[in-house]
C-alpha positions, 0 to 999 in steps of 0.5 A: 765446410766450402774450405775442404772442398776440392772442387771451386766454384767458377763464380760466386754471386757478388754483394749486388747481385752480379756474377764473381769470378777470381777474375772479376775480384779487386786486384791483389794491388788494392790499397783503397779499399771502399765498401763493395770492393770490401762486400766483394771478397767477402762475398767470394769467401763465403761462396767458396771462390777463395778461402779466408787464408787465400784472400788474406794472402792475396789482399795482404789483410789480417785475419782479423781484419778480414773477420772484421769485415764479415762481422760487419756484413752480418751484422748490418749488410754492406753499410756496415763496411762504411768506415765512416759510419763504424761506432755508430753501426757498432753502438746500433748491434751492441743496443740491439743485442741488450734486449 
């Protein structure tokens, strides 16, 4: 698993394609947290530039906000991390998963 590894990446490809480095991520001060910067940290923690306990620390999340959001990402991509949109991404998977 990328959490026991030693070594990190220098950076990580973001949600759109781009480069992520720890510098390129959300300021640790981020209060307003919109879709790609949410797709963003997820984005990092899966590459393996940060693991869940650092970005959890460092954006003063819960872990189960933090697994809401990679939820979401699996589930429905980055639109699902539209808070706008949450039931009706949450009724859509739970149809989906009915048949």
């Amino acid at each position: 698993m990328l959490e026991n590894q030693e070594i990190r990446p220098a950076q990580v490809i973001g949600p759109l394609g781009e480069p992520l480095t720890l510098d390129s991520l959300p300021p640790a001060s981020t209060t307003r947290w919109v879709v790609r910067r949410k797709a963003e940290v997820v984005a990092a923690v899966a590459g393996g530039l940060l693991t869940v306990d650092e970005a959890c620390e460092r954006y003063d999340l819960s872990l189960e906000e933090f697994t809401s959001w990679q939820r979401a990402v699996d589930r429905s991509g980055m639109p699902g991390l539209r808070v706008t949109r949450l039931k009706q991404y949450r009724d859509q998977y739970e149809r989906q998963q009915r048949f």
